[in-house]
N, C-alpha and C positions, 0 to 999 in steps of 0.2 A: 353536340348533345352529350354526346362521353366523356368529353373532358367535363361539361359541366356535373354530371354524374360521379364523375370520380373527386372531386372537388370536393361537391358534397361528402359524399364518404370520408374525406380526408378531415373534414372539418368535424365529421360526428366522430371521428374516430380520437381527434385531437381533446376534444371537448369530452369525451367520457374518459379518457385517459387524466386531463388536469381535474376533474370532479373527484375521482378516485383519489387521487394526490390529496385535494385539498380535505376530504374528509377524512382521508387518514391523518392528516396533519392537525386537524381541528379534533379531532375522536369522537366526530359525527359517524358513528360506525351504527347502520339500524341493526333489528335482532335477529333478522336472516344473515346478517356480515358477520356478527358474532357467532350463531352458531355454525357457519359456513368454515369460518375460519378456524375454530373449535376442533371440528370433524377433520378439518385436513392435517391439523397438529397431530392428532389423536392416531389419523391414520398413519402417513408418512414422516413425520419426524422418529426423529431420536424416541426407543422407548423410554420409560419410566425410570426403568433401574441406570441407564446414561444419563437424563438429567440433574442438577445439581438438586438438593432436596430445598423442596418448598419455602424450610426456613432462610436460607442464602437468598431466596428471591425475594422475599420477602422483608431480609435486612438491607439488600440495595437498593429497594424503593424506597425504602424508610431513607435512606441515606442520600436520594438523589426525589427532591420536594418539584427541581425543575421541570420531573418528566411530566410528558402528555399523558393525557388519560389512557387515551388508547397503546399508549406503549407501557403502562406502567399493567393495566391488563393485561398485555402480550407476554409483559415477563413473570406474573405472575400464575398463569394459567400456562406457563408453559410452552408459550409460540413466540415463531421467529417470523413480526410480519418486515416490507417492504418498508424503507425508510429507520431503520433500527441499525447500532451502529453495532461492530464489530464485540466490544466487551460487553453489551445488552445482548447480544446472543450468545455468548459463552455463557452468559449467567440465566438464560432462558433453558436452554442447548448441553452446554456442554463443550467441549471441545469436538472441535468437528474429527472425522474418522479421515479427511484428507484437505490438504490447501493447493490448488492448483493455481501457479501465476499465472497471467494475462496480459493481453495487451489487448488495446481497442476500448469498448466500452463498457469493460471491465477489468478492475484491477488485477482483482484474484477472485477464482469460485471454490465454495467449502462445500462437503458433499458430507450429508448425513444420513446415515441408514436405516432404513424403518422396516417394519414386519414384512414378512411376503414377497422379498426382491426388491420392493420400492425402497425409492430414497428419494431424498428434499436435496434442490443445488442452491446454493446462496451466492449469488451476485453481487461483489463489491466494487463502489468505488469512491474514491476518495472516503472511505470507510465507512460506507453508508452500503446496505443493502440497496440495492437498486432493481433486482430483479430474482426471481423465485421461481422454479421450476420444479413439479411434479414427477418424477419417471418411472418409468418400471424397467424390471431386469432385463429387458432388450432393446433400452435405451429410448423407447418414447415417451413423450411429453404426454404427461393425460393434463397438466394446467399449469399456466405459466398467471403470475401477478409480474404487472411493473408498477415504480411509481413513476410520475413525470418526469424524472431525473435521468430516465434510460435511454 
């Protein structure tokens, strides 16, 4: 009975992890994800006066027709979500405040500093964000995103 229990679990866990993927990738995002997503840029990224100004985001979507919707809002609005590649968050972001390399199932992590202690970790690989991390100045996790790819 625990193994079928833990099965289960592994399977809801599986299955709400690839839904996530696929509506980030579709930019099926509803309006609690967007303002969810919104509030955490707001709070823990990069402030204001680090990001690039509005107009530069707004000249590389004009100049890049390919993107998804929901990444061409992420660059525009200032956030760096999961599945975004390395030059779409510079130009979201900024230049990160550190590049740590990696091995394992991540390339390299960028760490960017936000108000209050907190800071955002961006997990890359094969130059894609892959995973995202919330922390505070004594190094816990208050929320971690992945996409399927982690």
């Amino acid at each position: 009975m625990r193994d079928y229990n833990a099965l289960i679990l592994l399977g809801m866990a599986i299955l709400c992890t690839s839904c996530a993927f696929l509506r980030s990738e579709l930019g099926a995002e509803t309006p609690q994800d967007l303002r969810r997503r919104f509030e955490l840029a707001e709070r823990y990224g990069p402030t204001e006066d680090h990001k690039p100004p509005r107009s530069v985001r707004e000249a590389y979507v004009a100049q890049h027709p390919e993107l998804k919707i929901a990444t061409k809002n992420a660059i525009l609005g200032g956030r760096a979500d999961v599945v975004m590649t390395r030059e779409q968050v510079k130009v979201a972001w900024g230049e990160p405040t550190s590049i740590k390399p990696m091995q394992g199932k991540a390339d390299e992590i960028w760490r960017y500093n936000g108000d209050g202690g907190l800071f955002t970790l961006l997990y890359f690989r094969n130059g894609v964000i892959v995973r995202q991390d919330i922390v505070n100045r004594w190094g816990i996790v208050l929320e971690t995103e992945f996409s399927g790819l982690y």
